[in-house]
C-alpha positions as CSV (number, residue, x, y, z in Angstrom):
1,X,-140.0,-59.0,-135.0
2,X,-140.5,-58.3,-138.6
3,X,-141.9,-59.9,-141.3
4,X,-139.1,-60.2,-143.9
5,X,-141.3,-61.3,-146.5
6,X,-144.3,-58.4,-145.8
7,X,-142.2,-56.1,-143.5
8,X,-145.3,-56.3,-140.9
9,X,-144.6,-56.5,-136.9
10,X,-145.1,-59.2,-135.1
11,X,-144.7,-60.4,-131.5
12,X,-140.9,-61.7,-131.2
13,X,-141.6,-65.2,-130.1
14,X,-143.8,-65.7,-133.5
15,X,-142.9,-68.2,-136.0
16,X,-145.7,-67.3,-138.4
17,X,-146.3,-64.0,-139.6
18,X,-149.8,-62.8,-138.4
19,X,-150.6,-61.0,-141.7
20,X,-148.7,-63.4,-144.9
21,X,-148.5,-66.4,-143.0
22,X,-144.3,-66.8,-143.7
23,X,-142.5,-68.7,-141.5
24,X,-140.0,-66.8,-139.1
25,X,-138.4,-69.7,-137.3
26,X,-135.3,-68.9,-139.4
27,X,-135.3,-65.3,-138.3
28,X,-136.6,-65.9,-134.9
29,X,-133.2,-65.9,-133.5
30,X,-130.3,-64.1,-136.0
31,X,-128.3,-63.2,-132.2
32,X,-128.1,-67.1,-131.7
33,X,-126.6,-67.8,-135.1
34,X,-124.2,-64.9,-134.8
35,X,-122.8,-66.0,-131.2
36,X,-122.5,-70.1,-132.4
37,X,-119.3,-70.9,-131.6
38,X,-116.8,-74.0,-132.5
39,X,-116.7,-76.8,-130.6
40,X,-113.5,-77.7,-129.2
41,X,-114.0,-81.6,-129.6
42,X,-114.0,-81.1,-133.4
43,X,-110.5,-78.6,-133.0
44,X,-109.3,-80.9,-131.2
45,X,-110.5,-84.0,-133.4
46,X,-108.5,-81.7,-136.5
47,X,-105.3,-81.5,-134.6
48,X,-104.8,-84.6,-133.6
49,X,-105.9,-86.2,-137.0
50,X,-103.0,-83.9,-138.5
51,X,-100.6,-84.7,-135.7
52,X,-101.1,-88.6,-137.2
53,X,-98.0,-88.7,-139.2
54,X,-95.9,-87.5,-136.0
55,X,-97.1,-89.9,-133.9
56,X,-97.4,-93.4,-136.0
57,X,-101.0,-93.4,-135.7
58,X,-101.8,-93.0,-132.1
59,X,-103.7,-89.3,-131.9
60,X,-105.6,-90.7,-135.0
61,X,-107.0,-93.1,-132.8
62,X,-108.2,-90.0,-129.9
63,X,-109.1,-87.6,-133.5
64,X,-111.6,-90.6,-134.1
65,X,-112.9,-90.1,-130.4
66,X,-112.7,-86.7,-130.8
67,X,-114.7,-86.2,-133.9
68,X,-117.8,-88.4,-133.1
69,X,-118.0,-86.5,-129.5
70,X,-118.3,-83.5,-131.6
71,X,-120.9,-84.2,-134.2
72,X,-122.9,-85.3,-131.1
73,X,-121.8,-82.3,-129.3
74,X,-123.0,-80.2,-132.5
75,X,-126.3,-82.1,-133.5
76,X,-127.7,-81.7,-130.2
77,X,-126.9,-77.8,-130.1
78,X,-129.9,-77.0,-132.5
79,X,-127.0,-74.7,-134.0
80,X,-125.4,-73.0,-131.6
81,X,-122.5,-75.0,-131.5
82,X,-120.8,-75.3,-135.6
83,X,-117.2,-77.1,-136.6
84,X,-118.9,-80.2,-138.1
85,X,-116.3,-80.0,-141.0
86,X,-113.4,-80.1,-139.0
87,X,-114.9,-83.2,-137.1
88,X,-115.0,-85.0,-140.3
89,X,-112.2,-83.6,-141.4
90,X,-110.1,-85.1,-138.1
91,X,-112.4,-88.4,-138.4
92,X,-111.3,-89.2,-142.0
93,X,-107.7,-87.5,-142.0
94,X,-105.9,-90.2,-139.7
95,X,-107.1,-93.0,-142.3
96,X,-105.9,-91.2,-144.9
97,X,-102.5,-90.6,-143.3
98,X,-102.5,-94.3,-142.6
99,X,-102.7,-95.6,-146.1
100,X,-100.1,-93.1,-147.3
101,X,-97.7,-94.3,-144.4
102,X,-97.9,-98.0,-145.4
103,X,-97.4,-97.4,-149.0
104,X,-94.6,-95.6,-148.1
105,X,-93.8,-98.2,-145.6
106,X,-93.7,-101.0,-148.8
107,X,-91.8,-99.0,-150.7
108,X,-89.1,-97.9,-148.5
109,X,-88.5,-100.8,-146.2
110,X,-87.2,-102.8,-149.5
111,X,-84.9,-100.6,-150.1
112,X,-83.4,-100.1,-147.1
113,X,-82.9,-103.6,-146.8
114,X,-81.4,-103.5,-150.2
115,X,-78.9,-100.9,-149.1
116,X,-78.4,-102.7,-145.5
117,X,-77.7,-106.1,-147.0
118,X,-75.0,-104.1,-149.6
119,X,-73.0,-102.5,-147.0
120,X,-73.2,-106.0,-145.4
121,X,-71.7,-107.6,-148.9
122,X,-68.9,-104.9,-148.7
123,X,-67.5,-107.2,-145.9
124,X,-67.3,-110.4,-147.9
125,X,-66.4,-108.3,-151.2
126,X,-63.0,-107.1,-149.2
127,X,-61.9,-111.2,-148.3
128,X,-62.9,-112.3,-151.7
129,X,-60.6,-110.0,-153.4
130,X,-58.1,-110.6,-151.1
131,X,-58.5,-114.4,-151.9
132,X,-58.3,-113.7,-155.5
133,X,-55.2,-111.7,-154.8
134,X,-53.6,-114.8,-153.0
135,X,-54.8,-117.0,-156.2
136,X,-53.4,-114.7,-158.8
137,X,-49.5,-114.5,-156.8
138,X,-50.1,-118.3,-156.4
139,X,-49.9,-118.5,-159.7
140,X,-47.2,-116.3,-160.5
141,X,-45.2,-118.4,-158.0
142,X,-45.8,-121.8,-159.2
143,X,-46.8,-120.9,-162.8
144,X,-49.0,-124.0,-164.4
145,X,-50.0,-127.4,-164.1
146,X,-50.2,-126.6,-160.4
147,X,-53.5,-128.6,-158.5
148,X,-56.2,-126.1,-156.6
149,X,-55.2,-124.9,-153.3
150,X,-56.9,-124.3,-150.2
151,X,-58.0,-121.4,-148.8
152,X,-57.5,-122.3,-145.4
153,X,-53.5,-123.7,-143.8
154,X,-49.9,-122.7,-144.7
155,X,-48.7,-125.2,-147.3
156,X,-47.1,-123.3,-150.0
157,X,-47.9,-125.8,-152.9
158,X,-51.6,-126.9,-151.3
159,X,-53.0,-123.9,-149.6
160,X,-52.9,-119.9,-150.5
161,X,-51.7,-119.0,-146.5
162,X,-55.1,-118.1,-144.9
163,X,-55.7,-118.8,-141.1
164,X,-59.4,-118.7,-140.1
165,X,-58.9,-115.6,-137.9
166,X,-57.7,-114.3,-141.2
167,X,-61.1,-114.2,-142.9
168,X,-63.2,-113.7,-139.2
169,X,-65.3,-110.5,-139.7
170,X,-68.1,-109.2,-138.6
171,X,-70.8,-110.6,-141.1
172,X,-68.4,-113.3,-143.0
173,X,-66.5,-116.4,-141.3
174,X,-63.5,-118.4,-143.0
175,X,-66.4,-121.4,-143.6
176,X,-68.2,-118.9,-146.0
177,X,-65.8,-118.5,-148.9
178,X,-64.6,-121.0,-151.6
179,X,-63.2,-121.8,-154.5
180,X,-65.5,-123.3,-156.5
181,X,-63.8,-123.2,-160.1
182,X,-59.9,-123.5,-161.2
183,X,-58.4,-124.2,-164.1
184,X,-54.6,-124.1,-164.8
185,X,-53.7,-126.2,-167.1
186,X,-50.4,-126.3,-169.1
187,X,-50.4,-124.3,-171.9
188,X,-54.1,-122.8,-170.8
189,X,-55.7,-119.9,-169.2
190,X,-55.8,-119.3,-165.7
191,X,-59.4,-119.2,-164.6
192,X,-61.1,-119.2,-161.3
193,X,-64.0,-118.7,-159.5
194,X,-64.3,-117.7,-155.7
195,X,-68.1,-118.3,-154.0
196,X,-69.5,-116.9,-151.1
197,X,-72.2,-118.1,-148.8
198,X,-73.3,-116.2,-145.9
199,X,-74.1,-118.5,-142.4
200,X,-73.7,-116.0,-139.6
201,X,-77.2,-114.8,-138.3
202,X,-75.9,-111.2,-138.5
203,X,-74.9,-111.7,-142.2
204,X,-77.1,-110.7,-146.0
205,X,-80.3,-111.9,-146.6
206,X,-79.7,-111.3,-150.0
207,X,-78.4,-112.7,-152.4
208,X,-78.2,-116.0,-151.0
209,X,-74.4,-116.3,-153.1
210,X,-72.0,-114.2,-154.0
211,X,-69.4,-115.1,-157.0
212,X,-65.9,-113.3,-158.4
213,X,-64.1,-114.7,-160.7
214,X,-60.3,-114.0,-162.7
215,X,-61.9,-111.1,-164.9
216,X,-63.3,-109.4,-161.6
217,X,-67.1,-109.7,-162.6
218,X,-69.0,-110.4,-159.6
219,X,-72.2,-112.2,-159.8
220,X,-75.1,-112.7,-157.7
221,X,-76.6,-116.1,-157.1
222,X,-79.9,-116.3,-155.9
223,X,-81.1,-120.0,-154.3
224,X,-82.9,-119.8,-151.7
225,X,-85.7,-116.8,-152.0
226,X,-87.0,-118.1,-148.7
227,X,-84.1,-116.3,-146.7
């Protein structure tokens, strides 16, 4: 072995030179440092840290396993055995991937409720403005003066026609609409408001009561937040 520092020969287990003193422990073995290879823990630590997304967090827990094997596995090799960044790299990814899939978790799962509970209200919208349909020819028929009708029962004068079957869907019942507003007085504007309350298990969360009234504005009434 020679001296890199004095170029002199020395005996090739040496780890001082004979004639400068240097130290040749780091050049006692260049074949060693040439033939390290990767350890397979850490590869495999890497891959299943990146494979986190995929799987909802369960590699993430064997790229935790993974990585600290491998640090061991590579601080007890005295170098022959590298790949300590992609240990750390596989310990730190899943908790990284984590994070980012809650936050994305908050931001989406509101608005996919917003978006379920709208398609839900599509339901109830449909019967409402086929109430205020029946309201508006109820009034064409018997013109003013005339007292509010029922939604519900086959009176001509004292109900709009509506069996409960008729208003029975999926999300909405009969027992969920009514008419909480009417005005027609001689001589004055017809007005009316039709309000609608979810009870079905199955129906909207949100909001807690729907309203329509003769101009067609629908309005959203929120009273419980609890729901």
């Amino acid at each position: 072995m020679y001296c890199p520092k004095c170029g002199i020969q020395n005996p090739d287990n040496s780890t001082v030179c004979n004639s400068c003193d240097a130290s040749l422990t780091a050049y006692s073995s260049p074949s060693a440092a040439i033939a390290a290879k990767t350890s397979g823990w850490a590869i495999a630590s890497l891959v299943c840290g990146l494979l986190t997304f995929f799987t909802c967090g369960i590699t993430g827990i064997l790229a935790v396993i993974f990585g600290i094997i491998a640090l061991v596995e590579i601080s007890k090799s005295s170098g022959a055995i590298k790949g300590k960044v992609l240990a750390v790299t596989g310990i730190i990814l899943p908790a990284v991937i984590i994070i980012f899939m809650m936050i994305l978790a908050a931001v989406s799962i509101p608005v996919l409720r917003a978006r379920i509970d709208a398609a839900k209200w599509s339901e109830g919208k449909a019967m409402m403005s086929t109430i205020a349909t029946s309201l508006r020819e109820f009034y064409s028929e018997y013109d003013e003066g005339i007292a509010q009708p029922s939604i519900i029962g086959t009176e001509s004068k004292t109900s709009l026609g509506f069996r409960n079957q008729d208003l029975q869907g999926i999300y909405f019942n009969a027992t969920d609409f009514s008419i909480t507003e009417y005005s027609n007085p001689v001589g004055g504007p017809f007005t009316f408001t039709i309000s609608a309350t979810p009870s079905t298990a199955t129906g909207p969360s949100y909001p807690d009561t729907m309203t329509l009234n003769q101009s067609g504005i629908w309005t959203p009434q929120l009273e419980n937040f609890d729901r």
